[in-house]
C-alpha positions as CSV (number, residue, x, y, z in Angstrom):
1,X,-15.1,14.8,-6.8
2,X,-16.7,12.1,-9.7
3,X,-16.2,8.6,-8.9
4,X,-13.1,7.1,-10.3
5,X,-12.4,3.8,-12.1
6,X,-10.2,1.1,-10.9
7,X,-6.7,0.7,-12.9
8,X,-7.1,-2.1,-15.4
9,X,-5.5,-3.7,-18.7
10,X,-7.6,-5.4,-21.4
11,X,-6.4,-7.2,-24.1
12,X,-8.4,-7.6,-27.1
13,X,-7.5,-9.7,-30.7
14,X,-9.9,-8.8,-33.3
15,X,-12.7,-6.5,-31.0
16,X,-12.9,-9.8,-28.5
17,X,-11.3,-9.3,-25.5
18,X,-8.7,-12.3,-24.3
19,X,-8.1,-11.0,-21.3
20,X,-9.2,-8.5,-18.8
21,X,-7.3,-7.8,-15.4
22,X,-8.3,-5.4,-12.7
23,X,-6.2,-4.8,-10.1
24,X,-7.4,-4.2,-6.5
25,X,-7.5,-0.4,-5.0
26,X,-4.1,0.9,-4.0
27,X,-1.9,-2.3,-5.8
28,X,0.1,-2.5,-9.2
29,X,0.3,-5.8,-10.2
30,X,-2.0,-7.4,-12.7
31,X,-1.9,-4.3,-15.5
32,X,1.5,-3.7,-15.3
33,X,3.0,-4.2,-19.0
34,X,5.3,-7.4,-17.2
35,X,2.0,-9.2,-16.1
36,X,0.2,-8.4,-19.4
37,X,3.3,-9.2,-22.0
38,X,3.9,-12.6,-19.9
39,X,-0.1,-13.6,-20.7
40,X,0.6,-13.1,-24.3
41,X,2.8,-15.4,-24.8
C-alpha cells in the first residue's frame, strides 16, 4: 500500500489559490461542492 492523501478542495482565481479546505480523516464536510459553492459567493 502507498500512502494516501487527505480529501481536499482548492479554489484558485488566476493560479492564486483563495481557498484551500482539507477535511479531517474519515469526514465530508469542508470539500463538499455545498461548502465550496457557499465560499464563493
Amino acid at each position: 500500500m502507498g500512502v494516501c492523501s487527505k480529501r481536499f478542495a482548492l479554489n484558485a482565481e488566476v493560479g492564486v489559490v483563495k481557498a484551500l479546505n482539507v477535511n479531517a480523516p474519515g469526514e465530508f464536510k469542508v470539500s463538499s461542492a455545498d461548502a465550496i459553492l457557499g465560499g464563493i459567493g
